[in-house]
C-alpha positions in Angstrom: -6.7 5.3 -39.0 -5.4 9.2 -37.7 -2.2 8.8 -36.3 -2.5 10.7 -33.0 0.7 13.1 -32.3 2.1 11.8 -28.9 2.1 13.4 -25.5 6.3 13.4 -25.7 6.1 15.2 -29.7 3.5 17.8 -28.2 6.1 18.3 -25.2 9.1 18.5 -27.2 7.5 21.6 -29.0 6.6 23.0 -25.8 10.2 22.6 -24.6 11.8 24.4 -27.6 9.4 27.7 -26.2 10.2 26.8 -22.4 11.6 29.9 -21.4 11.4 31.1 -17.9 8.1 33.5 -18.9 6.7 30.9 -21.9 6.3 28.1 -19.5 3.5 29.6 -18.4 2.2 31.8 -20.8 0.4 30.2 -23.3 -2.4 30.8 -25.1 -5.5 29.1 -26.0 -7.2 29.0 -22.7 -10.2 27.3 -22.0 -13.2 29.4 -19.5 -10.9 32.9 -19.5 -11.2 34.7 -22.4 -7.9 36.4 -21.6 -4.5 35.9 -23.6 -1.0 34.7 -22.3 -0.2 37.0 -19.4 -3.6 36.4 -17.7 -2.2 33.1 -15.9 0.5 32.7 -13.0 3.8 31.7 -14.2 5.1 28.6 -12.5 7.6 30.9 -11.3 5.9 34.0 -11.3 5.6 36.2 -8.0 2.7 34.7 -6.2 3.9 31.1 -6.6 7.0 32.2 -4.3 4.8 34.3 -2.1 2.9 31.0 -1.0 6.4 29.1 -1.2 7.6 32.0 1.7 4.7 31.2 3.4 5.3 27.5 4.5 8.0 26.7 7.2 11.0 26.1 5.8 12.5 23.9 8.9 15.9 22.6 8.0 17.1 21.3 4.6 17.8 18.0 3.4 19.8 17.0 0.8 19.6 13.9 -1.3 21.5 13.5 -4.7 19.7 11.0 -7.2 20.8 9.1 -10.2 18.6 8.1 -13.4 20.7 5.8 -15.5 20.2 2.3 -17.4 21.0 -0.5 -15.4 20.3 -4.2 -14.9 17.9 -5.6 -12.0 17.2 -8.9 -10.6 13.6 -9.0 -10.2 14.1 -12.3 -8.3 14.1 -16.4 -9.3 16.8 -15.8 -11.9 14.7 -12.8 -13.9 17.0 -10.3 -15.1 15.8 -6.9 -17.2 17.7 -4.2 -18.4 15.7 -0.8 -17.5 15.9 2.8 -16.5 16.0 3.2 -12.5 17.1 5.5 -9.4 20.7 4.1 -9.0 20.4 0.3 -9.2 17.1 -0.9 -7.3 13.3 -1.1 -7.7 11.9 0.9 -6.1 14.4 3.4 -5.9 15.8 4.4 -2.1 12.7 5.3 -0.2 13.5 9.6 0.9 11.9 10.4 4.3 12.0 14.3 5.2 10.1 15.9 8.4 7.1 17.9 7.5 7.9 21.5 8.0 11.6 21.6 6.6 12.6 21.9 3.2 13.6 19.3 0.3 16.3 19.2 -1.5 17.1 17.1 -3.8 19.3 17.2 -7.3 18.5 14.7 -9.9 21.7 13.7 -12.1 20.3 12.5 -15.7 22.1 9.0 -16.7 19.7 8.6 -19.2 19.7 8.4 -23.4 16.6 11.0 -22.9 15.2 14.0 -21.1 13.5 13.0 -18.0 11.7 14.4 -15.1 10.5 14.0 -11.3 7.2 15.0 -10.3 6.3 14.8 -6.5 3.1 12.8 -6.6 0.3 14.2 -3.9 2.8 17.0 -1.9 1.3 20.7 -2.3 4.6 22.2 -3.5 5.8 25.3 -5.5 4.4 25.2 -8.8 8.3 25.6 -11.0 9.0 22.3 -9.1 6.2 19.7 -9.7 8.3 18.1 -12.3 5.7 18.5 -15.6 8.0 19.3 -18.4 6.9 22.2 -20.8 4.5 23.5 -18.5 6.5 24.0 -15.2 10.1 23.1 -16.2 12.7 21.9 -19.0 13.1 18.4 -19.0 16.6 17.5 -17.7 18.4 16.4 -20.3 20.9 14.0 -21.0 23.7 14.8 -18.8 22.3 17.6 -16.9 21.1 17.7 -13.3 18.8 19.5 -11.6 17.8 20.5 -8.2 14.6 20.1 -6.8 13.8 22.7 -3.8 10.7 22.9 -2.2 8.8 23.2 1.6 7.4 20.4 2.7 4.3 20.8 4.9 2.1 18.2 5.3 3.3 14.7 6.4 1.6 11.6 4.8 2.9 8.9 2.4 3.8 9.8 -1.1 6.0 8.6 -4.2 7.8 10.3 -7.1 8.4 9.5 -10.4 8.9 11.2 -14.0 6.5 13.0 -16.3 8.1 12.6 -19.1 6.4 10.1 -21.7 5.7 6.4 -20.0 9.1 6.7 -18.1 7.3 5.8 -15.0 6.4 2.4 -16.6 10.3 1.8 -16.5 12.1 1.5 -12.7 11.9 5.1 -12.3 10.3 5.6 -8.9 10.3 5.8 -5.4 8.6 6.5 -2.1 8.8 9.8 -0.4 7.3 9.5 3.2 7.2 12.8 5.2 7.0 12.3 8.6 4.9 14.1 11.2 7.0 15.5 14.3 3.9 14.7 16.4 3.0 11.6 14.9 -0.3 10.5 16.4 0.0 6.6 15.8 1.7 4.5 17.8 3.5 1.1 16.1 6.3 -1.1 16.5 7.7 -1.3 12.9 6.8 0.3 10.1 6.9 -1.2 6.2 6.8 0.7 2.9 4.9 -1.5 0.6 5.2 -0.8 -3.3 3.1 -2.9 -5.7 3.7 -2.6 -9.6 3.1 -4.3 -13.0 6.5 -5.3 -15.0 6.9 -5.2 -18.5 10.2 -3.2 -19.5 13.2 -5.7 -20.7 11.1 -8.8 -20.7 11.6 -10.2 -24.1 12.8 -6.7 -25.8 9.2 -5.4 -24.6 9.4 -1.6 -23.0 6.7 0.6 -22.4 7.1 2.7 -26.0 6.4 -0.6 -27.8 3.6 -1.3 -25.2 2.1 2.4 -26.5 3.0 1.9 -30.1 0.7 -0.8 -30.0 -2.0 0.2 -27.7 -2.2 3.1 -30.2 -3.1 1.2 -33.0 -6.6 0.7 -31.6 -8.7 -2.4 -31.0 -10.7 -1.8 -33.9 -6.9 -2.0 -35.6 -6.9 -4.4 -38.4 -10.4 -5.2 -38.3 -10.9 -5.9 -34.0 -13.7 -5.6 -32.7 -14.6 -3.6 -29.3 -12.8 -3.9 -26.0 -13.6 -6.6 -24.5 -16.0 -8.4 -27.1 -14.9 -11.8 -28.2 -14.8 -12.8 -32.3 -11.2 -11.1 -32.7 -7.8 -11.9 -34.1 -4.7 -11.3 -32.0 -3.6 -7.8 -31.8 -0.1 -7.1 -34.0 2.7 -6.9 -31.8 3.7 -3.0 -31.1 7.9 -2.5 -32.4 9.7 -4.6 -30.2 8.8 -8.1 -27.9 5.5 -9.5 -28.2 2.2 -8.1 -28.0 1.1 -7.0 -24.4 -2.6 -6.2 -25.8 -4.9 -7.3 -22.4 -7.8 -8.8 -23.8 -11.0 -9.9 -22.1 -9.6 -8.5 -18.7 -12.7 -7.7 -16.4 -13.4 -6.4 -12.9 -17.3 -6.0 -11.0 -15.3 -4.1 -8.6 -14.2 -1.5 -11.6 -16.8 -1.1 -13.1 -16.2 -4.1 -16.2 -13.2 -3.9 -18.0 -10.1 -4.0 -15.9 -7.0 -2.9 -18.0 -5.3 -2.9 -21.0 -1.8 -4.2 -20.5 -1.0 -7.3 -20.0 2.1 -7.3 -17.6 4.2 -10.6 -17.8 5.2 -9.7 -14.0 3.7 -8.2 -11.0 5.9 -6.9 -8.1 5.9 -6.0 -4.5 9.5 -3.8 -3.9 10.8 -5.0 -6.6 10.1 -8.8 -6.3 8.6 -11.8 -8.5 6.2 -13.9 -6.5 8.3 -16.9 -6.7 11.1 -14.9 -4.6 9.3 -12.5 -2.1 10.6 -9.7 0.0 9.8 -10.7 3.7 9.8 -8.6 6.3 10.4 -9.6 10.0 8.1 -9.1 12.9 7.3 -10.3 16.4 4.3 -11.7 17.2 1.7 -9.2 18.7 4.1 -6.2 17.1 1.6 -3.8 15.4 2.5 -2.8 12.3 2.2 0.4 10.1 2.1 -0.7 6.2 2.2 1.7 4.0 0.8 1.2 0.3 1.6 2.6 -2.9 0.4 1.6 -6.6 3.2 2.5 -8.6 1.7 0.8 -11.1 1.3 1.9 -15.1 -2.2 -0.1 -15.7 -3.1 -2.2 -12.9 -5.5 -1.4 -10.0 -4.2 -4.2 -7.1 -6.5 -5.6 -4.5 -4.3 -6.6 -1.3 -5.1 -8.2 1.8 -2.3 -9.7 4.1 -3.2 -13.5 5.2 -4.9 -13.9 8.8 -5.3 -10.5 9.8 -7.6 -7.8 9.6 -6.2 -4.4 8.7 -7.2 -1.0 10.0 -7.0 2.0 8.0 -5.8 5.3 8.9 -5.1 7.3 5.7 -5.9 7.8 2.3 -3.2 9.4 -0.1 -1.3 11.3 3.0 -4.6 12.6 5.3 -6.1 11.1 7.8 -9.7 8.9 7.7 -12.1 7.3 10.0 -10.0 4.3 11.2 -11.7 1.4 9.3 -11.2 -2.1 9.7 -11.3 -4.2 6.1 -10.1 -7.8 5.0 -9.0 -6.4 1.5 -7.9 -2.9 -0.1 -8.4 -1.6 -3.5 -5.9 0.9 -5.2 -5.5 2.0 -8.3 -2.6 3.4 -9.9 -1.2 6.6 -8.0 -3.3 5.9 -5.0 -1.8 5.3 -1.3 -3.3 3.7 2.2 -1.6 3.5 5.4 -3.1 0.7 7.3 -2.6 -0.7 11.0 -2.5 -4.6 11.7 -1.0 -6.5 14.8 1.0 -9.4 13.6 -0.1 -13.1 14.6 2.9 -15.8 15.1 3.6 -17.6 11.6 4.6 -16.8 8.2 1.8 -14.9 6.2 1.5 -14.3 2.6 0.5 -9.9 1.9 -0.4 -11.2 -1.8 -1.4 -8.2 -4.2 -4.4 -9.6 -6.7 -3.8 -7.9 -9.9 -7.3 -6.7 -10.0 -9.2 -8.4 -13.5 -5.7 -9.9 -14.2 -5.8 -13.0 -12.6 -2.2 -13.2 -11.7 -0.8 -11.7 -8.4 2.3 -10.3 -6.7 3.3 -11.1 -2.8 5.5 -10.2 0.0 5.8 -12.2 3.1 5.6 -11.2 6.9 7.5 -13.8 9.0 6.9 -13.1 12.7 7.6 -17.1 13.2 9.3 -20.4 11.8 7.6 -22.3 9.2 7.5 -22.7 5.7 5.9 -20.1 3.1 3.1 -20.6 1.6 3.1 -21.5 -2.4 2.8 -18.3 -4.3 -0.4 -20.0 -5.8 -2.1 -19.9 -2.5 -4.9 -16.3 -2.4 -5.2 -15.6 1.2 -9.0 -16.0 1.7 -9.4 -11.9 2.7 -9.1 -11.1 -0.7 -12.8 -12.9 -1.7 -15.1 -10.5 -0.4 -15.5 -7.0 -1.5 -12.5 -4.7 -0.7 -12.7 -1.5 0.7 -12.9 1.8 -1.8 -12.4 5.6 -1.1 -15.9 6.4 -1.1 -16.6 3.8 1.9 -14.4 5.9 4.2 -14.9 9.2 6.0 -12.4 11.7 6.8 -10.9 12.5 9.9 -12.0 16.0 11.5 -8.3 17.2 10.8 -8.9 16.4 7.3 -12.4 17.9 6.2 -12.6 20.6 4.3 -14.5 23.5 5.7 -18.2 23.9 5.1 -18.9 25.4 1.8 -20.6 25.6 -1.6 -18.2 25.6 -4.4 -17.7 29.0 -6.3 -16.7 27.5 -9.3 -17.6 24.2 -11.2 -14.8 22.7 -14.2 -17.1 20.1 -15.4 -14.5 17.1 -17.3 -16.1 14.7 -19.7 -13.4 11.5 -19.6 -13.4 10.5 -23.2 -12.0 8.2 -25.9 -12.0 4.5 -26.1 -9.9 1.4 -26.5 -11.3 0.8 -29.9 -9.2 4.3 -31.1 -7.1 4.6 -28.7 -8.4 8.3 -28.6 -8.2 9.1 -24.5 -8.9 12.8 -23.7 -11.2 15.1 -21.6 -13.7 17.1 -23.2 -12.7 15.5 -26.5 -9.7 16.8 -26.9 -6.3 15.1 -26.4 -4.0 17.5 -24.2 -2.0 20.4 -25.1 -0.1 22.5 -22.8 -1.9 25.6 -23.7 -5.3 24.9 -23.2 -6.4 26.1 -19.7 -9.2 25.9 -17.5 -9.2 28.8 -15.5 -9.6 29.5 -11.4 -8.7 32.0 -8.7 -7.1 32.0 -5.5 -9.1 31.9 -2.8 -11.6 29.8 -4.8 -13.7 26.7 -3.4 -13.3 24.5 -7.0 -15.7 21.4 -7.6 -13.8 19.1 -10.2 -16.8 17.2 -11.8 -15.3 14.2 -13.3 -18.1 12.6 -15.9 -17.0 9.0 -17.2 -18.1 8.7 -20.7 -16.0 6.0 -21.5 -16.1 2.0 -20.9 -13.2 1.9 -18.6 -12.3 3.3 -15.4 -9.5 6.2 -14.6 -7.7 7.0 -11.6 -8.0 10.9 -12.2 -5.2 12.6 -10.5 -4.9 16.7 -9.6 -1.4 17.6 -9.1 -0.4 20.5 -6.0 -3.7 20.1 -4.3 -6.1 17.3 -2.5 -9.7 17.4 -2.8 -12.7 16.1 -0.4 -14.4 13.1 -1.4 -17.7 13.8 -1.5 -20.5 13.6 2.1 -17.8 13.5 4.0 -15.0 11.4 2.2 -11.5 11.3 2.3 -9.2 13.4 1.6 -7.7 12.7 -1.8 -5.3 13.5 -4.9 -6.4 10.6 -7.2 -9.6 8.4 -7.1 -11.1 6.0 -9.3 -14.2 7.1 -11.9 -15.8 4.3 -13.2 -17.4 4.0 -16.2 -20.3 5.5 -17.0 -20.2 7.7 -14.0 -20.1 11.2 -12.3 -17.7 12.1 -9.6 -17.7 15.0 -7.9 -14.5 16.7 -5.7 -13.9 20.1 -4.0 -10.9 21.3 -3.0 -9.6 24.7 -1.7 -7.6 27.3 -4.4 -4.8 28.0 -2.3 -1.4 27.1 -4.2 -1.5 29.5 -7.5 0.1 28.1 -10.6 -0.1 25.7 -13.2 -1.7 22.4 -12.2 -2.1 19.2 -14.3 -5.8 17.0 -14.0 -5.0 13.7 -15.8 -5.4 9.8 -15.3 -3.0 8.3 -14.0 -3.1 4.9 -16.3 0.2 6.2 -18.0 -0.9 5.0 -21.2 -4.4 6.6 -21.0 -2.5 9.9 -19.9 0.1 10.1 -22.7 -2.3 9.1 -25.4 -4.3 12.4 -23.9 -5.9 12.3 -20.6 -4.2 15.1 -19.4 -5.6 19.1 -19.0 -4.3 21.8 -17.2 -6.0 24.1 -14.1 -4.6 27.7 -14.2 -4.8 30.2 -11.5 -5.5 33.8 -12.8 -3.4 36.1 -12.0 
């Protein structure tokens, strides 16, 4: 079979050019039919005349360390891995929207790494994509990360830089609003991810090694067909091939990893995090999937939750039993506590396993970690069910430009791309300031992707949320428009870190 250059091999040659002006000058672009100086430079002129435009407020500082250490996942499981100082998730950041981030990254690690701000409209030199916006930090080397902060919401970082994120390396970043509109008692930061790094010498370059290698590898059949052998093992623990995983909910096949742990902050199922209410206390949870390959469907037992965002902006408040998100995606949701102990289990969606967290607002024991709160049997509430809040819809308008990208590849080849191609930094698909942009997503594939646009959100379409990433299930067409108004280099890609660094990645340029 082809052997496929990886996303961290293309990098590493774009590096090597990553000058100040060659960052974002490349060639090759896609819809311009101009050469290398017809694209804003990350760092270029108009990326710091939108940068002058946002209040600036106050700065706050926040030094970071990613280094190797050893975490206790909980119940005895240890794993060496790469984190943000010693925890997983790393120490949540909380800045006010309107003042000014600052935050230097010390690299710990044996490789370059990377932090991209995941949903924030920032500068363009400082969302963290290394040979298209910056130089990986290398071994040794810190950086400082400076950028506005406008808009307040619930967000996370993490690196760009091959599957790092699969590791320990990321955290919450929740930017508060001065005039917060919602009124609660306590507030929790909820995380959910799937573990595989340390377990049995497994870490996520041996889960892509063998990923890689294709289904159709050694004679295996299609995804999800039966009449196989067992996948080889990729260099390095056993093989984490997902086999037979499947989800009505996505669309069919749910994943391709299979994770021997599931978290919530950091913790097994056997030894939760709980967090520590009164009864009739209402309660703002905030969700993250930090995930690499799992989409989690949560629901917290005996209550009813009420959501009030989606990925930072405001919706419709909606009232659900059950929440789906897939990886990247974030929902704030209200509930008002009831006296017990009640289990917020996260249902690896497809994967029958789950993680948990416990809310005690009560004595009493907890329940097993076998026991599935019975919120999570009906059908969970999706993006497209909600509707945006007025201070969240985009203004009427037809879109001036359409970028039309085909999701392609399959499990059987382990080819993942857009348009057919896997991604290169210099291919561009070209747009203007000022523009209204409709990203039309067409699923080609047998799987679903959690398609992510980096520096800006888009509208959902009739009326939808406001988003940054959303689900495209197989065999279908989404449609997004969002606003050109933060020039600069912008990646599109899925945020399955496996499907994006075996080449689900493309880049949006702004003209100059």
């Amino acid at each position: 079979m082809r052997s496929l250059p990886t996303r961290r091999a293309v990098l590493g040659t774009g590096a090597a050019l990553a000058g100040a002006g060659l960052l974002g000058a490349c060639s090759n672009s896609e819809g311009s039919g101009k050469g290398s100086d017809g694209y804003v430079e990350p760092g270029g002129p108009e990326v710091r005349a939108a940068e002058a435009e946002r209040p600036k407020g106050r700065t706050e500082k926040v030094r970071l360390t990613a280094t190797r250490t050893r975490l206790e996942l909980g119940s005895g499981t240890t794993v060496p891995t790469w984190a943000y100082g010693d925890r997983v998730p790393g120490k949540e950041i909380r800045v006010t929207a309107g003042n000014t981030l600052a935050l230097t990254l010390a690299n710990h690690l044996p490789e370059a790494t990377s932090a991209h701000w995941h949903g924030l409209a920032l500068r363009n030199d400082m969302d963290g994509v290394p040979a298209l916006t910056q130089r990986e930090i290398r071994p040794g080397a810190d950086f400082t990360y400076r950028f506005a902060v406008p808009q307040p919401g619930t967000y996370w970082f993490h690196p760009h830089s091959g599957v790092q994120q699969d590791r320990g390396l990321y955290a919450p970043l929740i930017v508060e609003d001065p005039k917060e509109p919602l009124r609660y008692d306590k507030e929790w930061v909820v995380v959910l991810d799937d573990w595989v790094d340390g377990v049995d010498g497994s870490t996520p370059d041996s889960v892509l090694t063998e990923l890689r290698q294709g289904m159709d590898h050694g004679g295996h059949g299609m995804h999800g067909m039966g009449g196989r052998s067992e996948p080889s093992p990729g260099k390095g623990g056993p093989s984490r091939m997902m086999m037979g995983a499947a989800s009505e909910v996505l669309g069919g096949d749910a994943g391709d990893v299979k994770y021997p742990h599931y978290l919530v902050n950091g913790r097994v199922p056997a030894d939760p995090e709980s967090f520590r209410a009164k009864p009739g206390d209402r309660i703002r949870i905030r969700f993250i999937n930090a995930g690499g390959d799992t989409a989690f469907r949560v629901a917290l037992g005996g209550h009813r939750m009420t959501v009030t965002h989606a990925d930072g902006y405001q919706v419709e408040h909606a009232a659900t039993d059950a929440l789906l998100l897939g990886m990247g995606e974030r929902y704030d949701v209200l509930v008002t506590a009831e006296d017990g102990v009640f289990p917020l289990t996260a249902l690896a969606e497809g994967k029958k396993a789950t993680a948990r967290a416990l809310l005690r607002t009560g004595s009493g024991a907890a329940p097993s970690p076998a026991v599935r709160p019975k919120e999570l049997a009906g059908t969970p509430l999706t993006a497209e069910k909600l509707k945006a809040a007025g201070s969240a819809r985009l203004e009427p308008g037809k879109p001036d430009r359409t970028v039309t990208l085909r999701l392609t590849g399959s499990m059987a080849k382990y080819d993942w791309g857009l348009n057919g191609k896997q991604y290169d930094p210099r291919q561009r698909h070209a747009v203007t300031a000022g523009e209204r942009v409709r990203l039309r997503f067409v699923n080609t594939t047998e799987m679903w992707h959690p398609m992510h646009l980096h520096g800006h959100t888009f509208a959902l379409p009739d009326g939808g949320p406001r988003k940054d990433t959303a689900i495209v299930l197989p065999g279908k067409t989404l449609e997004v428009d969002f606003d050109a108004d933060n020039p600069g280099l912008w990646m599109v890609h899925c945020h399955n870190v496996y499907h994006g660094e075996a080449g689900m990645m493309t880049v949006l340029g702004y003209r100059k």
